[in-house]
N, CA and C of each residue as an Amber inpcrd file, in Angstrom:
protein
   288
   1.9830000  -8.9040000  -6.1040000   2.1230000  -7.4660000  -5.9760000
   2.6280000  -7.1600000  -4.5640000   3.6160000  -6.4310000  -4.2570000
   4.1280000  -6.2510000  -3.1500000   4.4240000  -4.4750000  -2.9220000
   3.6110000  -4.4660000  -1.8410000   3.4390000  -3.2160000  -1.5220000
   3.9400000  -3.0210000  -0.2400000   5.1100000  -1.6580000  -0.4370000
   5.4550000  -1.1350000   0.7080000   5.4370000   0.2990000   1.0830000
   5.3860000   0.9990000   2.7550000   4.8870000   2.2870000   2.5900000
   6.0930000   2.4560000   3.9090000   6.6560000   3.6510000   3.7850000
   7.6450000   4.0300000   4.5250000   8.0320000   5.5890000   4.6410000
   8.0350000   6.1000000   5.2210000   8.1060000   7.6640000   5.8490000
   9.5060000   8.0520000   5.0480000   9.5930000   9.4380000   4.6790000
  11.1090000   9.5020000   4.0390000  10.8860000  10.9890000   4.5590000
  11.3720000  11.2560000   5.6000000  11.3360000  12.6760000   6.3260000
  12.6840000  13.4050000   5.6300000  13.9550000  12.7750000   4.8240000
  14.3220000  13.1770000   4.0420000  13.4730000  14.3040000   3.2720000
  12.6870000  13.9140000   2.4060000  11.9910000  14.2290000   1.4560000
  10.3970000  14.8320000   1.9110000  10.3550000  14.7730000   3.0370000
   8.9780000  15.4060000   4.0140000   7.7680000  14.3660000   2.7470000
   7.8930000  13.1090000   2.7630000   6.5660000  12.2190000   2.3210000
   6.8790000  10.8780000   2.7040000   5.2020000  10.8350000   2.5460000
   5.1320000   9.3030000   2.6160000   5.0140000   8.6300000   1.7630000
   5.9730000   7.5330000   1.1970000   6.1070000   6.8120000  -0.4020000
   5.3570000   5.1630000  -0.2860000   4.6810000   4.9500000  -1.0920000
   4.4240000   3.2020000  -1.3240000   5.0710000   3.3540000  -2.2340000
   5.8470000   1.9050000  -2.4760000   6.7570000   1.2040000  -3.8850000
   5.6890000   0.0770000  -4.0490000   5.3390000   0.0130000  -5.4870000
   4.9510000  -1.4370000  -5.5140000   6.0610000  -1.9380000  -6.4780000
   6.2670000  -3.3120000  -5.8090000   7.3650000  -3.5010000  -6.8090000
   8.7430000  -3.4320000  -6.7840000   8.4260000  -2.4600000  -5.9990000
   9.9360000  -2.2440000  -5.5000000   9.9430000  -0.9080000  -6.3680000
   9.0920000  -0.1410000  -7.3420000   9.0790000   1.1120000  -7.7230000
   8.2080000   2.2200000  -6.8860000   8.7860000   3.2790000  -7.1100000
   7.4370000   4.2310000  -6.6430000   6.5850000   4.2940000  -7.3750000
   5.1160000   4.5190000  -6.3480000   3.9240000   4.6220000  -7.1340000
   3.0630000   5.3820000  -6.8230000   3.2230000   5.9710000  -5.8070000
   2.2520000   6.9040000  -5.0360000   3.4000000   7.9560000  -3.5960000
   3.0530000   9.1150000  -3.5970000   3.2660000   9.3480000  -2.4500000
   2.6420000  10.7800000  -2.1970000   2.6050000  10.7500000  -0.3360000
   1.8760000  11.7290000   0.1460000   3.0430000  13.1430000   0.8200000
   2.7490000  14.1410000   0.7540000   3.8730000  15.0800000   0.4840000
   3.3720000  15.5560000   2.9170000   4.1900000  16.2160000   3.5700000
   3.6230000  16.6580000   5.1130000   5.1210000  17.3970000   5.0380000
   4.6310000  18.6980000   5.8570000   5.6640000  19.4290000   6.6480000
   5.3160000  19.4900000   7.9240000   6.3030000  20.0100000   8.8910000
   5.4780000  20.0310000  10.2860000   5.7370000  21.7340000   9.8970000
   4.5220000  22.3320000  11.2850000   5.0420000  24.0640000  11.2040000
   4.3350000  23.5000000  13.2730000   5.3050000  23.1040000  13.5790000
   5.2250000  23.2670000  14.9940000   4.7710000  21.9180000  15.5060000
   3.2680000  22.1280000  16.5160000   2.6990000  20.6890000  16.4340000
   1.8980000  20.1290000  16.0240000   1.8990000  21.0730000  14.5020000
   0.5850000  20.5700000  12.8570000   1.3140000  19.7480000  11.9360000
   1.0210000  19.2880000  11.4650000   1.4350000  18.7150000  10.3020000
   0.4000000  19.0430000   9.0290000   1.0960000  19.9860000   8.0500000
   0.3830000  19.9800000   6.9510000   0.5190000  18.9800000   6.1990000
  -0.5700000  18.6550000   5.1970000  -0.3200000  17.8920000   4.2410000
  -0.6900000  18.5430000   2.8230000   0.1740000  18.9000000   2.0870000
   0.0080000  19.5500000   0.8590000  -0.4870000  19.1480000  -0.2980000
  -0.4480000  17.6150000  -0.4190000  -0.3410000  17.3300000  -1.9160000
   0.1240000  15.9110000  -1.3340000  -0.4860000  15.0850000  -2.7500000
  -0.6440000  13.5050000  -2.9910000  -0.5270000  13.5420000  -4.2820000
   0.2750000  12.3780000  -4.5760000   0.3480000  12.1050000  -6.0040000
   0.4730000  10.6790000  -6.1850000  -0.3790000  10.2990000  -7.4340000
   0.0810000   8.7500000  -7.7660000   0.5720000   8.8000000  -8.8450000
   1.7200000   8.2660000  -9.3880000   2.5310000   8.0120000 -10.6260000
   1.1210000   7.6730000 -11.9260000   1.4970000   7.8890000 -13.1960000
   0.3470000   7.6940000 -13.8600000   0.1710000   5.7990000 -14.2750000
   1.2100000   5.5150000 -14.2410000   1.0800000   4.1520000 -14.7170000
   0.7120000   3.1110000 -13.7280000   0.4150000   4.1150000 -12.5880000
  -0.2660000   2.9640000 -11.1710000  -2.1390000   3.7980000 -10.2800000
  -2.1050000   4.6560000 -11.0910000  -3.4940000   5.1470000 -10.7480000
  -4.8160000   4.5320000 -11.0450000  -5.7150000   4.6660000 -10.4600000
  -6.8130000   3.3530000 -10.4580000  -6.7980000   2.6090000  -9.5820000
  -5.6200000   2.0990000  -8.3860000  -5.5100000   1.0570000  -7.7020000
  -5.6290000   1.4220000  -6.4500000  -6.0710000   2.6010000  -6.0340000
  -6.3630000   2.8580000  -4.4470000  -5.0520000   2.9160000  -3.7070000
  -4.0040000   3.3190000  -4.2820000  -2.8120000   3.6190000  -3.3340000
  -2.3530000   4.6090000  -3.1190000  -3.0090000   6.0830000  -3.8610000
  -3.3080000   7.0210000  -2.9200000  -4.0780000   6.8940000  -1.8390000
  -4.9120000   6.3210000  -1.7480000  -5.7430000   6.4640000  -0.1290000
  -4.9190000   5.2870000   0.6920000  -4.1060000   4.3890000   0.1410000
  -3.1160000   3.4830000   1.1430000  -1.9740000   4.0410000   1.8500000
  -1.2520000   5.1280000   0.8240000   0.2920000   6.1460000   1.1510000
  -0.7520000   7.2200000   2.3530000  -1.9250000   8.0400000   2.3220000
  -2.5060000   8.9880000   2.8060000  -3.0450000   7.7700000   4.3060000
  -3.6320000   7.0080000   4.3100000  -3.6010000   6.1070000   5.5900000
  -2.7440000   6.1650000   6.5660000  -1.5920000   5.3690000   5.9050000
  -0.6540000   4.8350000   6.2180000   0.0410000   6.0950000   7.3440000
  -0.0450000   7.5280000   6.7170000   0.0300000   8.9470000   7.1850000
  -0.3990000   9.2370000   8.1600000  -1.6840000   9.5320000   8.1940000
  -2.8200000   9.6240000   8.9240000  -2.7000000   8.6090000  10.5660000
  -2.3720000   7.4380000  10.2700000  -2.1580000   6.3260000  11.0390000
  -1.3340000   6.8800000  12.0410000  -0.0800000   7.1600000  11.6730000
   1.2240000   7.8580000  12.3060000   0.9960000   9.0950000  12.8900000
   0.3860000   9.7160000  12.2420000   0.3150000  10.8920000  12.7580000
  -1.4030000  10.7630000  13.9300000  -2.0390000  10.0310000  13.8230000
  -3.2150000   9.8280000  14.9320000  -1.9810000   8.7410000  16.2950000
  -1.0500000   8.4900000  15.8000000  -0.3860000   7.8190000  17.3380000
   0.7710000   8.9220000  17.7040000   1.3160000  10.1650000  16.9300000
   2.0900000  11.1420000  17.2600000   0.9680000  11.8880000  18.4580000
  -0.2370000  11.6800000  17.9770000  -1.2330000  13.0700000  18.8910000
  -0.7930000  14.3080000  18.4230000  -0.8660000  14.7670000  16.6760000
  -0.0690000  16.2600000  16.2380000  -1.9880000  16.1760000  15.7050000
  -2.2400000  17.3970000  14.9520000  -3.2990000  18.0060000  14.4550000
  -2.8770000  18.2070000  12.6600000  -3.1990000  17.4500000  11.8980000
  -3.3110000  17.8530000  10.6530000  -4.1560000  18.9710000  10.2400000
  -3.1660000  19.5580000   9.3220000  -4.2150000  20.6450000   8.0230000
  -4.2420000  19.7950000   6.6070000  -5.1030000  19.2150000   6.7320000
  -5.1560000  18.8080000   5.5720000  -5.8210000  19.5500000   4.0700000
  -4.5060000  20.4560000   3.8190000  -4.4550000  21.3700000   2.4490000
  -4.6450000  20.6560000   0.6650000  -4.3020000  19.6560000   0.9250000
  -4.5410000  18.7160000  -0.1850000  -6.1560000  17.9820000  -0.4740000
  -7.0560000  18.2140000  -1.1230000  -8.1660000  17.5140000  -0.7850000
  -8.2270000  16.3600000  -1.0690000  -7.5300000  15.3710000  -1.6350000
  -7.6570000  14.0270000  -0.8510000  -7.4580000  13.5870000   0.1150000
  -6.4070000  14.1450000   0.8360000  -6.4140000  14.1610000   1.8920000
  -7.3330000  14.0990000   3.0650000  -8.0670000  15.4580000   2.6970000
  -9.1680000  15.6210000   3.3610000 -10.5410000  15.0680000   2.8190000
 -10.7290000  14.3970000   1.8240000 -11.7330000  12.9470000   1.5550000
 -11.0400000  11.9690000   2.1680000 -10.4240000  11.6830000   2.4850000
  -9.8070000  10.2770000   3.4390000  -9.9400000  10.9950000   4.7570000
  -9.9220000  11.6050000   5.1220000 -10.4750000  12.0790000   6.8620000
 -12.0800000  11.8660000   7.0240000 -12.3950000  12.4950000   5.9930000
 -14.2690000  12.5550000   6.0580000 -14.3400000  11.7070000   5.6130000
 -14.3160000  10.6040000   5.3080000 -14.8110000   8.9930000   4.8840000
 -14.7340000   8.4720000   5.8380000 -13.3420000   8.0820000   6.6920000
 -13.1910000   7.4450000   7.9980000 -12.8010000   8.6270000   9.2930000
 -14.0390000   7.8360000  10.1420000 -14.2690000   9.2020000  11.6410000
 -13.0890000   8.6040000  11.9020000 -12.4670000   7.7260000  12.0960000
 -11.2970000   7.6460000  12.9880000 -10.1240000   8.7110000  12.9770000
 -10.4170000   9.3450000  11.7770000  -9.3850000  10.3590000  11.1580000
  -9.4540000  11.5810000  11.9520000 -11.1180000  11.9190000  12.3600000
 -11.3600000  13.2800000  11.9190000 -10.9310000  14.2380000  13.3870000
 -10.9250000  13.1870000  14.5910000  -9.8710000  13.8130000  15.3950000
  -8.5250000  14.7330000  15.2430000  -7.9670000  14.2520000  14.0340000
  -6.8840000  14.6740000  14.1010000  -6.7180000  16.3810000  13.4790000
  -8.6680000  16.7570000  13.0670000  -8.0750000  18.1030000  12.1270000
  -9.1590000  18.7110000  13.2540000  -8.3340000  20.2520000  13.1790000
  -9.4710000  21.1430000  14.2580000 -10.4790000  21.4820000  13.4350000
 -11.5690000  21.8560000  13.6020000 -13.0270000  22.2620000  12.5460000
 -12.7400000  23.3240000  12.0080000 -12.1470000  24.0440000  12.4230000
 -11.8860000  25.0310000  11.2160000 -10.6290000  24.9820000  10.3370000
  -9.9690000  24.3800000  10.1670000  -9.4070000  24.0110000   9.1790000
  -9.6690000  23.0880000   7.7040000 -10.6620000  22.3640000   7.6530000
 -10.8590000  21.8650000   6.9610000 -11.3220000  22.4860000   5.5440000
């Protein structure tokens, strides 16, 4: 199984292929120096396998070494912040 995750600012998301197909991806706009995150989706024929919370990482990751502030509007999103503290820097308290 070969999994890859790559930014497509084209398309304002973050995509994993497994396979070399898509299978998951996490949707971000910027509105200044936030980055929302709207929406996550995993394809139906690859759900079950934890690669929504791998594409939403992978996010999160990038954007905790940018130093921007997520809104995380999507609530998986924001269950992958509150699971791991390393995240939770990145959202101000009242946004959540």
């Amino acid at each position: 199984m070969d999994i890859a995750i790559h930014r497509n600012d084209t398309n304002g998301r973050y995509e994993l292929h497994l396979d070399g197909q898509l299978a998951s991806y996490a949707d971000f706009h910027r509105e200044g120096s936030t980055v929302v995150m709207p929406h996550t989706v995993t394809l139906p024929a690859y759900r079950g396998q934890g690669l929504a919370a791998q594409v939403v990482r992978a996010a999160l990751d990038d954007f905790l070494e940018e130093h921007v502030q997520v809104v995380p509007s999507c609530w998986f999103v924001a269950e992958v912040i509150e699971a791991h503290e390393a995240y939770r820097s990145l959202v101000e308290p009242d946004s959540e």
